[in-house]
C-alpha atoms as an extended CHARMM CRD file, in Angstrom:
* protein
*
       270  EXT
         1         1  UNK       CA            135.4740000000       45.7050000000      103.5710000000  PROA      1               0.0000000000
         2         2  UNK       CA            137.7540000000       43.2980000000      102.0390000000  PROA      2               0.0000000000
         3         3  UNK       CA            137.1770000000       40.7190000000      104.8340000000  PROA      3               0.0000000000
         4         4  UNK       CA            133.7520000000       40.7020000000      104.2940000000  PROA      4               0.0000000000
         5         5  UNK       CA            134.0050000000       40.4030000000      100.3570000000  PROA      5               0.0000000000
         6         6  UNK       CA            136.3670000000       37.4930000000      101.3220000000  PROA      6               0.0000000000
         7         7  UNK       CA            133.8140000000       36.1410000000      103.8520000000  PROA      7               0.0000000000
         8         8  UNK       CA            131.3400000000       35.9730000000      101.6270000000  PROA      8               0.0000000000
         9         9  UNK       CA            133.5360000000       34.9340000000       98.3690000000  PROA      9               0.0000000000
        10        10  UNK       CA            133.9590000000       31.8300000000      100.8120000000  PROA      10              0.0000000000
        11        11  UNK       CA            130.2140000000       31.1050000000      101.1500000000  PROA      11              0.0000000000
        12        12  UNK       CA            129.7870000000       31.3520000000       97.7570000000  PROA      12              0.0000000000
        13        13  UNK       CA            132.1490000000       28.2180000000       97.1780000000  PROA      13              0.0000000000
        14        14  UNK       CA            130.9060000000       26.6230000000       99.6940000000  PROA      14              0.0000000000
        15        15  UNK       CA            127.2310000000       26.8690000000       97.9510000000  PROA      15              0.0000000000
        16        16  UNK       CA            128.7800000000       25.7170000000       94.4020000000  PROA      16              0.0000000000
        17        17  UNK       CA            130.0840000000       22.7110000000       96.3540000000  PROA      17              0.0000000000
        18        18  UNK       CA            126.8580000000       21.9540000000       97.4360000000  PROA      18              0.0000000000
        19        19  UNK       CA            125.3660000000       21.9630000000       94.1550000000  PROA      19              0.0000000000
        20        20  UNK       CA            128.0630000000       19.9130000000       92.5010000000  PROA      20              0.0000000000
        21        21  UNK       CA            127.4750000000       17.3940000000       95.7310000000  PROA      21              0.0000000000
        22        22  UNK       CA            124.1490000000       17.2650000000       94.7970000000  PROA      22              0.0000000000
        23        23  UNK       CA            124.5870000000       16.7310000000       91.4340000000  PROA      23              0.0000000000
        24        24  UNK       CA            127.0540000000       13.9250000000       92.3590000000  PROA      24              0.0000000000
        25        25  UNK       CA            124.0790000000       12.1410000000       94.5670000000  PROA      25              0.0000000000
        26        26  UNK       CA            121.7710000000       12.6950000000       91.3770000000  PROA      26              0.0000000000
        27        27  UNK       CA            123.7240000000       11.0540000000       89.3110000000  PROA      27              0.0000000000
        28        28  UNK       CA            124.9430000000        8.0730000000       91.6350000000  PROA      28              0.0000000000
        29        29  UNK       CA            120.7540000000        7.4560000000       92.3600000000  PROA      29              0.0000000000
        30        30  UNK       CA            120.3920000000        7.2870000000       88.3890000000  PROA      30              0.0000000000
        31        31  UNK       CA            122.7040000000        4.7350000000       87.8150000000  PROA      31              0.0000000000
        32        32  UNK       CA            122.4110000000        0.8470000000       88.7120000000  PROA      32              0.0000000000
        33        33  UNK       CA            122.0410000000        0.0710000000       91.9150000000  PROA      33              0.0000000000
        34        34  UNK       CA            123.9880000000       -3.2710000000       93.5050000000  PROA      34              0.0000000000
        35        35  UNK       CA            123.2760000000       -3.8200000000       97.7910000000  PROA      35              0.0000000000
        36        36  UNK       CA            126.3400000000       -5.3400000000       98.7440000000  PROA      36              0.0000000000
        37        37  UNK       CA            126.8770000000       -6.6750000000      102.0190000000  PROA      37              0.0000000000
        38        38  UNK       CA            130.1070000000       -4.8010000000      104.0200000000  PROA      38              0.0000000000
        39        39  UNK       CA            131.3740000000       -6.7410000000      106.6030000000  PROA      39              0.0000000000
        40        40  UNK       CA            134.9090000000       -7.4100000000      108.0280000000  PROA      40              0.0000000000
        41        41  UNK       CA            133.9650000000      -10.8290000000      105.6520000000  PROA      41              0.0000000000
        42        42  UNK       CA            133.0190000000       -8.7010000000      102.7180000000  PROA      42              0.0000000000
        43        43  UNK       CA            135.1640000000       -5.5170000000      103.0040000000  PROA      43              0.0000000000
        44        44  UNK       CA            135.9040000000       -2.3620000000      100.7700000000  PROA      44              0.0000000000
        45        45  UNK       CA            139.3800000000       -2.7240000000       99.3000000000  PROA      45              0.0000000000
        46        46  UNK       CA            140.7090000000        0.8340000000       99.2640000000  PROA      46              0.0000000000
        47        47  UNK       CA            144.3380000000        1.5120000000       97.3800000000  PROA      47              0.0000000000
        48        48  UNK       CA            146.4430000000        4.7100000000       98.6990000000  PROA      48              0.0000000000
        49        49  UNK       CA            148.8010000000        5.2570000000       95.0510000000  PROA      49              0.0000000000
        50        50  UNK       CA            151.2370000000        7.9010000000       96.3760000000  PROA      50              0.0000000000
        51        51  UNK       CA            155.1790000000        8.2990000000       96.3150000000  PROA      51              0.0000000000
        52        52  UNK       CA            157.6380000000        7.0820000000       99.2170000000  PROA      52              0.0000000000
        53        53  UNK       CA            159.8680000000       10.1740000000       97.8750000000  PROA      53              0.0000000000
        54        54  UNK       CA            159.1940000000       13.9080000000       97.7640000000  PROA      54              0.0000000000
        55        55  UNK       CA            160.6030000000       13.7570000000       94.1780000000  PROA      55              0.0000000000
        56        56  UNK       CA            160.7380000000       16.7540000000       91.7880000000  PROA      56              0.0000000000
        57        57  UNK       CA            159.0330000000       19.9140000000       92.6320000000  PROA      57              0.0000000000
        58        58  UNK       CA            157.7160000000       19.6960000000       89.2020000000  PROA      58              0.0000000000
        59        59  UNK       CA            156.0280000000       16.4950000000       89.3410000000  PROA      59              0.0000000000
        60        60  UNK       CA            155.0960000000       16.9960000000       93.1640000000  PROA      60              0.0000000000
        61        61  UNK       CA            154.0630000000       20.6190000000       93.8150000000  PROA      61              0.0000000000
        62        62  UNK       CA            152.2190000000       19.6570000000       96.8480000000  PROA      62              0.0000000000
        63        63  UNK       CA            154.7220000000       17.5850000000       98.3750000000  PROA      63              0.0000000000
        64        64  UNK       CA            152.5420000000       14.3360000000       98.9060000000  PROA      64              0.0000000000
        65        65  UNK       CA            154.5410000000       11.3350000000      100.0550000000  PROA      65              0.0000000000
        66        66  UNK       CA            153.3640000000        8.3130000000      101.8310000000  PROA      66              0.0000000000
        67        67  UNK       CA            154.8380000000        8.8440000000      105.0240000000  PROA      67              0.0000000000
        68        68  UNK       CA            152.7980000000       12.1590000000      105.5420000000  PROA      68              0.0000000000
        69        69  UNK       CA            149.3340000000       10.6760000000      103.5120000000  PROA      69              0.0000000000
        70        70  UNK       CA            149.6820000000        7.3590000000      106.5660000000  PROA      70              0.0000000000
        71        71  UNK       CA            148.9020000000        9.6940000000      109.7110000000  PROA      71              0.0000000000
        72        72  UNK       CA            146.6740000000       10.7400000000      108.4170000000  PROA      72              0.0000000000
        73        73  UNK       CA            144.6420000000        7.5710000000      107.2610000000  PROA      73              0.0000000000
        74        74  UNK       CA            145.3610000000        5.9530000000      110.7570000000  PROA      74              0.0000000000
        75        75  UNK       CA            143.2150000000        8.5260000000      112.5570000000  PROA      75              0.0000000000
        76        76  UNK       CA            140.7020000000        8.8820000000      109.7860000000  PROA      76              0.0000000000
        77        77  UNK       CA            139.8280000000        4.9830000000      110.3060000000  PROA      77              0.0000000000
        78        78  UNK       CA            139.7250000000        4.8470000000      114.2350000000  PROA      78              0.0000000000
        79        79  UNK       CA            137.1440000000        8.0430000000      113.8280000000  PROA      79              0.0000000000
        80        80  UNK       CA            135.2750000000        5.7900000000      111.1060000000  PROA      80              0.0000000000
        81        81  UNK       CA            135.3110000000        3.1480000000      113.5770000000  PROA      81              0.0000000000
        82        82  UNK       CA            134.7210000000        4.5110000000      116.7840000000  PROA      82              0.0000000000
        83        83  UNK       CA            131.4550000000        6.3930000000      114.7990000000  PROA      83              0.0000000000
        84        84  UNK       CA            130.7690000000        3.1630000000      113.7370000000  PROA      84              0.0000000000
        85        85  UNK       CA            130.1190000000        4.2370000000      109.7830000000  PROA      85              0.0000000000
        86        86  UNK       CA            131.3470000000        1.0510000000      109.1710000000  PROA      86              0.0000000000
        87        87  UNK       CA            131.7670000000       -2.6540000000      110.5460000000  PROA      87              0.0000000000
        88        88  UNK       CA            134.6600000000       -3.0020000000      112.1890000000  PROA      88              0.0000000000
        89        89  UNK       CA            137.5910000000       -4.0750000000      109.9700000000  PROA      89              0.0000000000
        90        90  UNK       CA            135.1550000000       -3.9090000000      107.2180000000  PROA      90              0.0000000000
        91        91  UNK       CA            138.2000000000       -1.5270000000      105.2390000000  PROA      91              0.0000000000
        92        92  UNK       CA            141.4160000000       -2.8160000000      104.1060000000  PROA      92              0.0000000000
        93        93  UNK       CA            143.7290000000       -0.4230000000      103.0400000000  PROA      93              0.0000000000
        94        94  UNK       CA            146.5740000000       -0.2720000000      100.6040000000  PROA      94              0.0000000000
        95        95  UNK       CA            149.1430000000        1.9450000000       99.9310000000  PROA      95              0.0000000000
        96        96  UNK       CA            151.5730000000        1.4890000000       97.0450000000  PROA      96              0.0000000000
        97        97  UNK       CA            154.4260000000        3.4610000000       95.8910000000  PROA      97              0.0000000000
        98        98  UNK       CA            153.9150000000        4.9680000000       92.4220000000  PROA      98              0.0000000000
        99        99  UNK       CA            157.5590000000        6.5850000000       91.9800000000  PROA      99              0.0000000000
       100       100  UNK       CA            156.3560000000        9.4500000000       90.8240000000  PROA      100             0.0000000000
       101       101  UNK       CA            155.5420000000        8.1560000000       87.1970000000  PROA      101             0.0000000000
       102       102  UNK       CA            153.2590000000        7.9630000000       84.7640000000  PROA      102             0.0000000000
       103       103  UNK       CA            153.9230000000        4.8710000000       83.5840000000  PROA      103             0.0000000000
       104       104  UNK       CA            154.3090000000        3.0600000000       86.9870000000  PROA      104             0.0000000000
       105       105  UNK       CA            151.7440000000        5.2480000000       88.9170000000  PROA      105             0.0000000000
       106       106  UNK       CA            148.3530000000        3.8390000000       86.9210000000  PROA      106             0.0000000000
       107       107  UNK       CA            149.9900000000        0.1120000000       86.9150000000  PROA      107             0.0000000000
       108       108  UNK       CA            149.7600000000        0.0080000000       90.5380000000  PROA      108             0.0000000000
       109       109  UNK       CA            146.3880000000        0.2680000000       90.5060000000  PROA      109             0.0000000000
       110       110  UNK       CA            145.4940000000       -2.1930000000       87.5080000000  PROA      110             0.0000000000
       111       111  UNK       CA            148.1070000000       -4.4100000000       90.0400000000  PROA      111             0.0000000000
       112       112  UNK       CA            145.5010000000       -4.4000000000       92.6810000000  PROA      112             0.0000000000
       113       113  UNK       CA            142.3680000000       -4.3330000000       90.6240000000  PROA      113             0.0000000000
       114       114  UNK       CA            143.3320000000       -7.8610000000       89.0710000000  PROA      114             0.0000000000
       115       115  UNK       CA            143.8680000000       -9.2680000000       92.4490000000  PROA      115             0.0000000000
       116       116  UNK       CA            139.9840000000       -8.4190000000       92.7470000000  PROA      116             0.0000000000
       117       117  UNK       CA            140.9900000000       -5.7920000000       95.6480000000  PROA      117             0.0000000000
       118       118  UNK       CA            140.0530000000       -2.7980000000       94.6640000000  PROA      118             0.0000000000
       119       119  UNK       CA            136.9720000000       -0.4130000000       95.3950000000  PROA      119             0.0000000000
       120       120  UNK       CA            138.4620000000        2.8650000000       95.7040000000  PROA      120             0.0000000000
       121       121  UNK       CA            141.3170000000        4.9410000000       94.7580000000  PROA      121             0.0000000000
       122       122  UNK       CA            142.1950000000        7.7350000000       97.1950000000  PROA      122             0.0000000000
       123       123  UNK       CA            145.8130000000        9.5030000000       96.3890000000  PROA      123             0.0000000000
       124       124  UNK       CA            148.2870000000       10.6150000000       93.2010000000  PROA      124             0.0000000000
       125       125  UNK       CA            150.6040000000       13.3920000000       93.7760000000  PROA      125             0.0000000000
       126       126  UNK       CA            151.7430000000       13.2610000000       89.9880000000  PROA      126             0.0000000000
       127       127  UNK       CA            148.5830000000       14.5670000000       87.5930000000  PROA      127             0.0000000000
       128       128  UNK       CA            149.7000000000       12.5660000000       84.1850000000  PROA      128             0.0000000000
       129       129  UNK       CA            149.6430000000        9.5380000000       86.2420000000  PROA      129             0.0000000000
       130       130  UNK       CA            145.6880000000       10.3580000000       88.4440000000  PROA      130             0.0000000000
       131       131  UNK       CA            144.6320000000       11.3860000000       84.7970000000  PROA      131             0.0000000000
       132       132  UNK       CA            145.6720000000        8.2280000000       82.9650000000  PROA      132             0.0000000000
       133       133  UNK       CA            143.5600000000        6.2200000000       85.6550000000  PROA      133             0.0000000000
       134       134  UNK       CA            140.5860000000        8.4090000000       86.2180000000  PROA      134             0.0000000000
       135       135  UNK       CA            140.0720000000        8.3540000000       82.5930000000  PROA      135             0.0000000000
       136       136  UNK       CA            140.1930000000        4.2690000000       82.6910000000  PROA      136             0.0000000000
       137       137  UNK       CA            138.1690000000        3.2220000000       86.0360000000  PROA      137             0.0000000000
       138       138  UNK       CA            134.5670000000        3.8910000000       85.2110000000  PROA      138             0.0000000000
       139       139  UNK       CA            134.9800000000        0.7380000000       82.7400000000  PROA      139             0.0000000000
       140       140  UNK       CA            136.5570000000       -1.3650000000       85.9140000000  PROA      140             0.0000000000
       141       141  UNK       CA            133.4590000000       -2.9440000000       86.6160000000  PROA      141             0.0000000000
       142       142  UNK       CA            132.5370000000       -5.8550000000       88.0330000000  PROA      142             0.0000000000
       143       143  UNK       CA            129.7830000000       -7.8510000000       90.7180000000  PROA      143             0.0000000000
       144       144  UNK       CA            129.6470000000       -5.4520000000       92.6840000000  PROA      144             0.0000000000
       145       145  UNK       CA            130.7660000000       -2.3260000000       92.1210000000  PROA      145             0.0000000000
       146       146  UNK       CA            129.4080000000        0.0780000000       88.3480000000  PROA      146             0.0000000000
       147       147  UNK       CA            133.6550000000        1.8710000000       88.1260000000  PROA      147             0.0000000000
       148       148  UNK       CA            135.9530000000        2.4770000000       90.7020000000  PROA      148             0.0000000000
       149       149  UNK       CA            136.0640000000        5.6410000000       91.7860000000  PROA      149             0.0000000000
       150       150  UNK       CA            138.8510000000        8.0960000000       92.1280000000  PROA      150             0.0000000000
       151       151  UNK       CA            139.5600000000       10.3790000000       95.0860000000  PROA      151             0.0000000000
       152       152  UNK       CA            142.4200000000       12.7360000000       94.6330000000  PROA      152             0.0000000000
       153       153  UNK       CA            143.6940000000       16.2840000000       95.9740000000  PROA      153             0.0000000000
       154       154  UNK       CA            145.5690000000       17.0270000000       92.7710000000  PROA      154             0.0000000000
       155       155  UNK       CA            144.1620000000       17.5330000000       89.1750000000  PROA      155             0.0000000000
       156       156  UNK       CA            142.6770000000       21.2860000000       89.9690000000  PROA      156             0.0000000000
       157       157  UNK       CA            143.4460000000       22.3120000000       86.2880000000  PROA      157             0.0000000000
       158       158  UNK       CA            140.1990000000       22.8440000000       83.8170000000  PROA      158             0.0000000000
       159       159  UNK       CA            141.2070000000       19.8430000000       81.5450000000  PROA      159             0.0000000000
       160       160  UNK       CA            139.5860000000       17.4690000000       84.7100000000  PROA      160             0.0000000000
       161       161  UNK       CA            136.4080000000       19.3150000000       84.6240000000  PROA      161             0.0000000000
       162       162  UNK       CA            135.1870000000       16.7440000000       81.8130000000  PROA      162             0.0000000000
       163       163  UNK       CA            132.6720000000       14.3260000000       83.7580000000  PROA      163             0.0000000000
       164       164  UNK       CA            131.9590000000       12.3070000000       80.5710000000  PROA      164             0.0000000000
       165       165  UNK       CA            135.4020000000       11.8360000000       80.6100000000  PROA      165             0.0000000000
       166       166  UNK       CA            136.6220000000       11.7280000000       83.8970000000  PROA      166             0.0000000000
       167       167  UNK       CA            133.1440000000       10.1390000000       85.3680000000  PROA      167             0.0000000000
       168       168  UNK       CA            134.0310000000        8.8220000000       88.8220000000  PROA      168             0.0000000000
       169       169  UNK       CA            136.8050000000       11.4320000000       89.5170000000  PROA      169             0.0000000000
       170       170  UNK       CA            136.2640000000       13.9590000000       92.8950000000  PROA      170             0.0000000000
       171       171  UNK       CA            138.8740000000       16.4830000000       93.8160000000  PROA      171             0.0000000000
       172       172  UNK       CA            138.5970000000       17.1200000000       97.4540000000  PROA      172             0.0000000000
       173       173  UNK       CA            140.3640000000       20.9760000000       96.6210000000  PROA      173             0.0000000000
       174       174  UNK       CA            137.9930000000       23.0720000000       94.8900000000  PROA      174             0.0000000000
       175       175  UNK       CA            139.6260000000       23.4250000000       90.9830000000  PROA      175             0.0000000000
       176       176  UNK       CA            141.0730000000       26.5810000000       89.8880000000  PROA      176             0.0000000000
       177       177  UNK       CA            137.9580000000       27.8480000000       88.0120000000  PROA      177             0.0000000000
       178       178  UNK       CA            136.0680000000       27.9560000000       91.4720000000  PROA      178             0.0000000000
       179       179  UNK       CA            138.9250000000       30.5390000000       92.7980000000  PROA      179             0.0000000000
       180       180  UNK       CA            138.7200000000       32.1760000000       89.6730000000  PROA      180             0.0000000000
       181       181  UNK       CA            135.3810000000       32.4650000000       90.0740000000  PROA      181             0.0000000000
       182       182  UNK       CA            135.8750000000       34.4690000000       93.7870000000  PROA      182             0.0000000000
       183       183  UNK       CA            138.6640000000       36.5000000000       92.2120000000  PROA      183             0.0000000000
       184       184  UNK       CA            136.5750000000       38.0820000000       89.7850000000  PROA      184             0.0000000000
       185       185  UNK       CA            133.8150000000       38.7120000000       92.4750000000  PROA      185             0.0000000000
       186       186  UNK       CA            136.1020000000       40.6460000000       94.2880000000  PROA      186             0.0000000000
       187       187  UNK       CA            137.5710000000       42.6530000000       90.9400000000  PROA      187             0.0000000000
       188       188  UNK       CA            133.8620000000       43.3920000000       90.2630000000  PROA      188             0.0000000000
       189       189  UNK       CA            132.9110000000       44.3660000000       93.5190000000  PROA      189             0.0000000000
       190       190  UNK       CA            136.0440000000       47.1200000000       94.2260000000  PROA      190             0.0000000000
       191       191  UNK       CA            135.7370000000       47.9290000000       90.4850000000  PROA      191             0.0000000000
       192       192  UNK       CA            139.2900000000       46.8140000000       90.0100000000  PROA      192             0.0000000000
       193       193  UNK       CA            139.8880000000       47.1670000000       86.0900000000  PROA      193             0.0000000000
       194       194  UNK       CA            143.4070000000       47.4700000000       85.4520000000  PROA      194             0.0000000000
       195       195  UNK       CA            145.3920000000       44.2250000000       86.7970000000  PROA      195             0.0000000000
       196       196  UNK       CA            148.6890000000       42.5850000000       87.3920000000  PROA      196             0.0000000000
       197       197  UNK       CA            149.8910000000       39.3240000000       88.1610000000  PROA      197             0.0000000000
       198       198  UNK       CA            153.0290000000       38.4870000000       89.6860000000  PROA      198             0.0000000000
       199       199  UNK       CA            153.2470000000       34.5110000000       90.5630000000  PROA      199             0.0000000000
       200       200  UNK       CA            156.4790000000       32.1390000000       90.5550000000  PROA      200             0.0000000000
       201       201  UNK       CA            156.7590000000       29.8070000000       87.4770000000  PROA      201             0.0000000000
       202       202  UNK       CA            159.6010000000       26.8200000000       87.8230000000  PROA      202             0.0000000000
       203       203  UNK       CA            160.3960000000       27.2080000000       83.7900000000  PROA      203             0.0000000000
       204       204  UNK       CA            161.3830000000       30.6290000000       84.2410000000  PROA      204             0.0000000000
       205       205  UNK       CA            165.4990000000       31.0100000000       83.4230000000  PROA      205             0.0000000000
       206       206  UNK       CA            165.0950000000       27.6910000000       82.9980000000  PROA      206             0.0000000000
       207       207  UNK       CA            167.5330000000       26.1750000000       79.7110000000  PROA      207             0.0000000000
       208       208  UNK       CA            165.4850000000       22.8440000000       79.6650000000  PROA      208             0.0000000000
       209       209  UNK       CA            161.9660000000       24.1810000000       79.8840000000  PROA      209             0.0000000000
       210       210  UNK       CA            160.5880000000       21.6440000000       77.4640000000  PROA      210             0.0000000000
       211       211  UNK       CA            161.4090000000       19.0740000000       80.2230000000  PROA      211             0.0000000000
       212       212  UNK       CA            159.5940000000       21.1250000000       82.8130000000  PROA      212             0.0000000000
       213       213  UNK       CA            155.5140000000       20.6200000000       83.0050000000  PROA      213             0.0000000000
       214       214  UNK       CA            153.9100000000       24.1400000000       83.8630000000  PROA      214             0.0000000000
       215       215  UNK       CA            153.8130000000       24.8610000000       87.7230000000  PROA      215             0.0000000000
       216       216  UNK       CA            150.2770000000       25.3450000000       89.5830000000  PROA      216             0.0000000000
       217       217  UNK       CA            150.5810000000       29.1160000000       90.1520000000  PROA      217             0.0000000000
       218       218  UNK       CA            151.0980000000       29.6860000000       86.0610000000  PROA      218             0.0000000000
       219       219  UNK       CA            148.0800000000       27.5520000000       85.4510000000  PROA      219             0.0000000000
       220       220  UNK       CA            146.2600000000       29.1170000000       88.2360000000  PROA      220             0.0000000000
       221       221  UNK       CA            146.6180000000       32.5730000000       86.9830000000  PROA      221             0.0000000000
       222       222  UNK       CA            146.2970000000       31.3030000000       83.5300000000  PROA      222             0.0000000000
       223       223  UNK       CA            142.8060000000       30.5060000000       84.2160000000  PROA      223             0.0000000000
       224       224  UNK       CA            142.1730000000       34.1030000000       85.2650000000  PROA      224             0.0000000000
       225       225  UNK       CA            144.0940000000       36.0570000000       82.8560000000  PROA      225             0.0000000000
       226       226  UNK       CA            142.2040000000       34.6860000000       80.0720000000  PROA      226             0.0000000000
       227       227  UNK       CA            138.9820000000       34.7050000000       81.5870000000  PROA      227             0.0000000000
       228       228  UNK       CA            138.9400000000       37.9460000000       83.0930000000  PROA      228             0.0000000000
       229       229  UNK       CA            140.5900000000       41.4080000000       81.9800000000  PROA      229             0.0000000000
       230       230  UNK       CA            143.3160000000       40.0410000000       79.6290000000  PROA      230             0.0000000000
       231       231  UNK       CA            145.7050000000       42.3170000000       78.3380000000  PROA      231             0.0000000000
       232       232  UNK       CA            148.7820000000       42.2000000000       76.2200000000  PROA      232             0.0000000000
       233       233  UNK       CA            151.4820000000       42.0260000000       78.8050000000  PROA      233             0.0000000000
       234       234  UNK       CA            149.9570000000       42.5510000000       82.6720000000  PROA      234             0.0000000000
       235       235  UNK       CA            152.0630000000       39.0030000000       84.0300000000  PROA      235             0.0000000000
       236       236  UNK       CA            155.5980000000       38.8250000000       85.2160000000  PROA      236             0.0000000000
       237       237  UNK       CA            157.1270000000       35.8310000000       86.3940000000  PROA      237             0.0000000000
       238       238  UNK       CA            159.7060000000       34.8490000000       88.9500000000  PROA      238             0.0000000000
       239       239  UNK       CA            161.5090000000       31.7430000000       89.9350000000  PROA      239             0.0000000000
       240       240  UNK       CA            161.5790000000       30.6250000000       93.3740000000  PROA      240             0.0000000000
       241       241  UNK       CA            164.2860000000       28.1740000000       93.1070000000  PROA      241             0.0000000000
       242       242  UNK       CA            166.5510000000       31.1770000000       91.6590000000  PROA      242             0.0000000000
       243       243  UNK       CA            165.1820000000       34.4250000000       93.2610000000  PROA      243             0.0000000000
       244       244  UNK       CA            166.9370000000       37.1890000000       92.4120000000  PROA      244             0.0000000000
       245       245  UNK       CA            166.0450000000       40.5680000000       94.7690000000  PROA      245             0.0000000000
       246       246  UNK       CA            167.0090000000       42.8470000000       92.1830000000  PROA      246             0.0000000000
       247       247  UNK       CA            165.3530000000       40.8720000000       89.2430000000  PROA      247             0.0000000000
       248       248  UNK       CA            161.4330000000       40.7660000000       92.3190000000  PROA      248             0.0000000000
       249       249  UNK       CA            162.0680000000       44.7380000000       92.6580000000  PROA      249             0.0000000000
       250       250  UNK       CA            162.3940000000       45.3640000000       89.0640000000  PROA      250             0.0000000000
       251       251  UNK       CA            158.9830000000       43.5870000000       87.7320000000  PROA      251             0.0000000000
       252       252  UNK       CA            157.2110000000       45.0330000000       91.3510000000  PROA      252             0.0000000000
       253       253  UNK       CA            158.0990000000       48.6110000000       89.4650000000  PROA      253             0.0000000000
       254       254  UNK       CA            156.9960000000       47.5810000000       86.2840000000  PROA      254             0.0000000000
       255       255  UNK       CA            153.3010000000       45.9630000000       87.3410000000  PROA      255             0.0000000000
       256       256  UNK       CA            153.1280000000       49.1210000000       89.8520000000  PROA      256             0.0000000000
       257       257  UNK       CA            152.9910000000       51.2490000000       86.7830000000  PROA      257             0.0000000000
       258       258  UNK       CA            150.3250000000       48.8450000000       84.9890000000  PROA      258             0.0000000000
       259       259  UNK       CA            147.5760000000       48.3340000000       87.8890000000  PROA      259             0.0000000000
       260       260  UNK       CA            146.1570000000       50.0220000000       90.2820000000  PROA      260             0.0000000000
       261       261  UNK       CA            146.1390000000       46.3480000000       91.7900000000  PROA      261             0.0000000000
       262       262  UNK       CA            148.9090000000       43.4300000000       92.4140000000  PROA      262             0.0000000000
       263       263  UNK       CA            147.3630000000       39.6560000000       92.4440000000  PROA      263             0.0000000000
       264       264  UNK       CA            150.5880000000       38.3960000000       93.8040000000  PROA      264             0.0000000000
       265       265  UNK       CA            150.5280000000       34.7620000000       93.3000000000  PROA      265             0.0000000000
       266       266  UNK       CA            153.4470000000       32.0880000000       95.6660000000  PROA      266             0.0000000000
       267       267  UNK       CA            155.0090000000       35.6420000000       96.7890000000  PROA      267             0.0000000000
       268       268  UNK       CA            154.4830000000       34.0990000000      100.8510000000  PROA      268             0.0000000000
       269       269  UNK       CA            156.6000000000       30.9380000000       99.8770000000  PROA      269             0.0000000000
       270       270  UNK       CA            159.4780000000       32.6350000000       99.4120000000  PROA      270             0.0000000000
C-alpha cells in the first residue's frame, strides 16, 4: 500500500512539473522574440560557475565540485551532437572556479558576461552566491539575448520560488515545497495525525552556530512542520559530524512516545 501511495505521490510531481514547464513556455512565447543564427560562427557561450574544492559541508551540502560537474558535461555534448540539436561546435563552454564564495562566485560570471560570452549559466554549489546572480541576470541583456538565464541544482528552499524576482532561474531538483507537497499526501491518505521528525542539523552542539547557515534537512522539514501538523515540540535533532549512539537512542524513545509515525530525515547517511 505504501508503494503505491509512493508510486503515485511520484506522478503527481511529475504532473506539477509539467504545468510549471508549461508555464515556463507561456511565458518565454510572451516575451520578445530575437531569431539568432547558431552556428559554430555564432555560438551559445555557456559558463559552468562551480568550486575546484569540496569545501565546507555547510556551504556545499551536495558536494558539487568541478571535477565531478566535467564528466558529466563531456557526454552531455557528444549526445547533443551526435542528435544533432545543435551545429556542431556551435557551444562553447566555460567552467570557472567560484571558491565557494559569495563574493567571488557572482563575479565570475559578470567576468564572462563583459567579455560578451555569456548565454547561459548552468552550476553554483553555494546558494548566497546562485541567489546574488539569479536575482541580477534578467537585466543582462543585450542583441541577442532578453536575460541570461540561470540553471542550477541548488536553491530548493521557498525564498527562490519568487519568479518576479528570480525570473530566469530553473532548478533542475524539484524545491522542497513539491516534497512537502507528497508528504502530506501520504499523512492524509494513512490518516497519520500525530508526527515526529528526526533529521540531522550541522548547528546542533555546535559553539559557533551563528557562523553556520542552516543545513538542507532542517529547512526541508521546516517547510513541513509549519505547513502541516505543527506542534509545540514533535522535532529532535542530531549531528552527523558528532553522532552520539546514546544521545540517536534517547530522542528515538522520546519521538516513539509522541507519534504513531517517525519522518526520519539524513538517518541513511550515517
Amino acid at each position: 500500500m505504501i508503494d503505491n501511495l509512493i508510486r503515485k505521490s511520484q506522478h503527481n510531481i511529475r504532473h506539477l512539473r509539467h504545468i510549471q514547464n508549461h508555464r515556463s513556455i507561456q511565458r518565454i512565447q510572451q516575451q520578445r522574440n530575437v531569431i539568432v543564427d547558431i552556428s559554430s560562427k555564432y555560438p551559445i557561450h555557456i559558463l559552468f560557475p562551480v568550486p575546484i574544492k569540496r569545501g565546507e559541508l555547510t556551504k556545499n551540502p551536495f558536494g558539487i565540485t568541478m571535477n565531478l560537474v566535467r564528466p558529466v558535461v563531456d557526454i552531455a555534448l557528444k549526445k547533443v551532437y551526435y542528435n544533432k540539436l545543435v551545429p556542431k561546435d556551435s557551444l562553447r563552454l566555460y567552467f570557472k572556479d567560484t571558491h565557494l564564495s559569495d563574493a567571488h562566485g557572482p563575479n565570475v560570471a559578470i567576468n564572462q558576461l563583459v567579455t560578451a560570452k555569456l548565454d547561459c549559466i548552468i552550476g553554483y554549489a553555494f546558494v548566497n552566491a546562485l541567489k546574488s546572480v539569479a536575482r541580477m541576470s534578467p537585466y543582462w541583456k543585450s542583441a541577442t539575448n532578453n536575460g541570461i538565464p540561470v540553471i542550477t541544482t541548488v536553491g530548493l528552499t521557498s525564498n527562490l520560488d519568487n519568479r518576479q524576482e528570480y525570473k530566469l532561474l530553473t532548478r533542475v531538483i524539484s524545491p522542497y515545497k513539491i516534497l512537502t507537497k507528497a508528504i502530506r499526501m501520504i499523512f492524509e491518505r494513512m490518516n497519520w495525525l500525530t508526527v515526529a521528525y528526526i533529521f540531522h542539523e550541522q548547528r546542533y552542539g555546535s559553539s559557533k552556530i551563528s557562523n553556520i547557515p542552516y543545513g538542507e534537512c532542517y529547512l526541508q522539514i521546516a517547510s513541513l512542520q509549519i505547513r502541516y501538523y505543527q506542534m509545540d515540540h514533535n522535532y529532535f535533532m542530531f549531528n552527523e559530524l558528532k553522532f552520539n549512539r546514546m544521545h540517536m537512542f534517547d530522542i528515538l524513545m522520546k519521538a516513539s512516545k509522541l507519534a504513531n509515525v517517525i519522518h526520519n530525515k539524513a538517518l541513511t547517511e550515517i
